[in-house]
MDAnalysis code that builds the backbone (N, CA, C; Angstrom):
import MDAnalysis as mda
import numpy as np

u = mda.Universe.empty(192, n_residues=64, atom_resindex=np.repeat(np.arange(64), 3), trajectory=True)
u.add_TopologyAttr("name", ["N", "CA", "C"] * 64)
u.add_TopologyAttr("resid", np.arange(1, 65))
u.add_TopologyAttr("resname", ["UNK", "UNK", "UNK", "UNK", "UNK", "UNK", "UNK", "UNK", "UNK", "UNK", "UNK", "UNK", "UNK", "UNK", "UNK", "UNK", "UNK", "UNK", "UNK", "UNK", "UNK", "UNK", "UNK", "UNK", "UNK", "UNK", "UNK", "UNK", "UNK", "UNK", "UNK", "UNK", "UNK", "UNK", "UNK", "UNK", "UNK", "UNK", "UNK", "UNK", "UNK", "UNK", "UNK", "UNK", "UNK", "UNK", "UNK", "UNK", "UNK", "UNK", "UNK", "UNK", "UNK", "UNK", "UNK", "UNK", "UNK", "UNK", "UNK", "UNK", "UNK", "UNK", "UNK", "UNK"])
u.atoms.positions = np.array([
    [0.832, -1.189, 0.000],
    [0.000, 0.000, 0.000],
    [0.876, 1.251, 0.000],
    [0.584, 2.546, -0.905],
    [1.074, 3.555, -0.723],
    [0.122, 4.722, -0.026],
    [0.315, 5.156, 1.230],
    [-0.477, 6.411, 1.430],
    [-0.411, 8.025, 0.865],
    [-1.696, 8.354, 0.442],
    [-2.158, 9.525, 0.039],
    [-2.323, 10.552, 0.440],
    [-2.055, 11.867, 0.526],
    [-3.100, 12.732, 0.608],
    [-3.125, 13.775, 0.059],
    [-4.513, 14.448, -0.147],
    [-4.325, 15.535, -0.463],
    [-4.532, 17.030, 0.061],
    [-4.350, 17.872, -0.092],
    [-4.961, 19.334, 0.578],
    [-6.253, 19.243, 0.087],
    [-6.604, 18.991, -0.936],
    [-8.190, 19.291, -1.836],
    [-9.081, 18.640, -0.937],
    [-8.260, 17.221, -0.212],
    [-9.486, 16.110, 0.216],
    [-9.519, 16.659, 1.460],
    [-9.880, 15.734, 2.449],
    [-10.064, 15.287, 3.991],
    [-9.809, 14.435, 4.916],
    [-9.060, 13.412, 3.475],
    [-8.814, 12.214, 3.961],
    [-7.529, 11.310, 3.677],
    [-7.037, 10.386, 4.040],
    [-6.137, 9.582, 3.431],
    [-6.561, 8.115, 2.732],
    [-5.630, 8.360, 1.586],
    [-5.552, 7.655, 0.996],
    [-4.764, 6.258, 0.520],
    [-5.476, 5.055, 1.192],
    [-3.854, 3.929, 0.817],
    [-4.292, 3.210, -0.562],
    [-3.274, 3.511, -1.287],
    [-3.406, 3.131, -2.913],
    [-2.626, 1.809, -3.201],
    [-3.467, 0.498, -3.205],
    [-3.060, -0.506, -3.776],
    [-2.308, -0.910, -5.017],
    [-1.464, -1.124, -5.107],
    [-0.425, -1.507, -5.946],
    [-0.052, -3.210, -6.498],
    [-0.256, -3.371, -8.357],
    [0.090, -4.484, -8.667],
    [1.527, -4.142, -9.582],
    [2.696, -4.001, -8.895],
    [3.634, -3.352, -9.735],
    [3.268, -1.991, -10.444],
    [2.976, -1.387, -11.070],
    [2.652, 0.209, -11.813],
    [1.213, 0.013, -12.635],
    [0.488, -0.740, -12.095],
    [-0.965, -0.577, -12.044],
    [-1.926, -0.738, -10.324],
    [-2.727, 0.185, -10.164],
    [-2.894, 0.739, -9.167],
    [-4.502, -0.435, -9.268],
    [-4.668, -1.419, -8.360],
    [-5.774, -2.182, -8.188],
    [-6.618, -1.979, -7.114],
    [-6.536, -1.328, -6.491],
    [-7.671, -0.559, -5.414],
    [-7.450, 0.461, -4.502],
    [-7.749, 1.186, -3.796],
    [-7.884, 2.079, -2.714],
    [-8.670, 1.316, -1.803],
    [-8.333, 2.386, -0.499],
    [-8.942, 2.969, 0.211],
    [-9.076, 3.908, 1.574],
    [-9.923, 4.537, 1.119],
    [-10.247, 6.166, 2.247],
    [-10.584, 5.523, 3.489],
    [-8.880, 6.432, 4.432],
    [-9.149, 6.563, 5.719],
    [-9.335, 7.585, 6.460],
    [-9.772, 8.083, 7.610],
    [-10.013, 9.363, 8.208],
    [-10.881, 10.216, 7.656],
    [-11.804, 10.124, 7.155],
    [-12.799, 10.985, 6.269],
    [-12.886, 11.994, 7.061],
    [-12.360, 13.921, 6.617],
    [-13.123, 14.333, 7.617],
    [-12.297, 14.951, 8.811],
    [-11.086, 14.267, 8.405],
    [-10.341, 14.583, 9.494],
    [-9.193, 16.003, 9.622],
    [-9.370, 16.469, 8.382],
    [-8.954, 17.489, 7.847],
    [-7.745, 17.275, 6.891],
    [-7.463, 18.393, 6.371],
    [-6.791, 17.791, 4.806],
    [-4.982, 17.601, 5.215],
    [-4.737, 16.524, 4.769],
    [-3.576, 16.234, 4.916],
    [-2.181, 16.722, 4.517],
    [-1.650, 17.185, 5.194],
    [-0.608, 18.303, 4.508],
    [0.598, 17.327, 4.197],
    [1.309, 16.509, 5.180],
    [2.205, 15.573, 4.753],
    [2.152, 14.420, 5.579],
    [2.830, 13.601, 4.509],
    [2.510, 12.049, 5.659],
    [4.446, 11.066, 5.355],
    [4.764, 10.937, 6.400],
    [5.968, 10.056, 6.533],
    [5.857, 8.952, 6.998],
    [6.458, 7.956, 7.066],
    [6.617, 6.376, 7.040],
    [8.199, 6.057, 8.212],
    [7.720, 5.283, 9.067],
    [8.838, 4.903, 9.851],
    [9.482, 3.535, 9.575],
    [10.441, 3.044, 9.712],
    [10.942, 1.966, 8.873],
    [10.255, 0.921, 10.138],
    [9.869, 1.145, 11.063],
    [9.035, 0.245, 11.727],
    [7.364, -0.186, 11.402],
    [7.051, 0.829, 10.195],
    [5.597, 0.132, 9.525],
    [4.698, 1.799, 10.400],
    [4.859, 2.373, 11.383],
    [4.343, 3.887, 11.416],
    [3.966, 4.801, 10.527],
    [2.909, 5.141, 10.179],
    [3.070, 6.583, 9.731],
    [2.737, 7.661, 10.259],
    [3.030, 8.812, 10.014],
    [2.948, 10.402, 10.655],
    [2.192, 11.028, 9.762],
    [0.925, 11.204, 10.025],
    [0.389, 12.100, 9.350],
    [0.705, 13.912, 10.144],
    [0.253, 14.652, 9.145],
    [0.279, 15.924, 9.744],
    [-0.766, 16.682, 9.043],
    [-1.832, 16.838, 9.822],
    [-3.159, 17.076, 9.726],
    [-3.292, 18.589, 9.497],
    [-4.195, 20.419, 8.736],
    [-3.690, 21.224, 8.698],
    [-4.827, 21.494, 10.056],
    [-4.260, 22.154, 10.802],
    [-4.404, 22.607, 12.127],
    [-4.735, 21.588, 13.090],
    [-4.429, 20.631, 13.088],
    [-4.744, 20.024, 13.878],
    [-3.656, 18.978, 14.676],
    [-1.985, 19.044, 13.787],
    [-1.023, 18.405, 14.436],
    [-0.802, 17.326, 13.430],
    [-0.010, 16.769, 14.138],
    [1.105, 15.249, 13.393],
    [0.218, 14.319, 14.575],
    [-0.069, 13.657, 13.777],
    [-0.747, 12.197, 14.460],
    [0.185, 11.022, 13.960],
    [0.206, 9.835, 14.886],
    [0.681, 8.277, 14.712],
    [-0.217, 7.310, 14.477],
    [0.145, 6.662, 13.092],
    [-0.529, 5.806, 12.779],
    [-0.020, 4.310, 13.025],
    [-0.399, 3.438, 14.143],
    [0.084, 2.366, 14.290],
    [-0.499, 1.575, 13.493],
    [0.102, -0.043, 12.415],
    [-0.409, -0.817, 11.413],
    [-0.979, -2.104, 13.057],
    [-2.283, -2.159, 12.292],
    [-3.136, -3.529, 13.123],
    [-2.450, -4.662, 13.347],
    [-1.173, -4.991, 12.811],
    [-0.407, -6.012, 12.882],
    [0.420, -5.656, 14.217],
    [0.938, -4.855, 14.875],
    [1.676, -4.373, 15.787],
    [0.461, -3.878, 17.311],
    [-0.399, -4.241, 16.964],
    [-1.318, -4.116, 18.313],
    [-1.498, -5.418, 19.296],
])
């Protein structure tokens, strides 16, 4: 999965990948305000950074 976002949206986006054809999505956080940037920790984390609202941690369901 690659995550998305955009300023336009509200939400993030993880974009499924079959090599350089893109076979599904899907929208997380609907709503949550538009995503300004998002980083990846080599531990499977990501950092979103939400616009006014902060850098949030995204822990993957496999690590709970």
């Amino acid at each position: 999965h690659v995550p998305v976002g955009a300023m336009k949206f509200a939400h993030l986006v993880l974009v499924e990948l079959d090599g350089n054809k893109v076979t599904g999505h899907s929208k997380l956080f609907e709503g949550a305000g538009r995503v300004r940037s998002i980083a990846s920790h080599p531990n499977g984390d990501l950092y979103l950074g939400i616009d006014g609202m902060g850098i949030f941690r995204i822990v993957p369901n496999s690590k709970i």
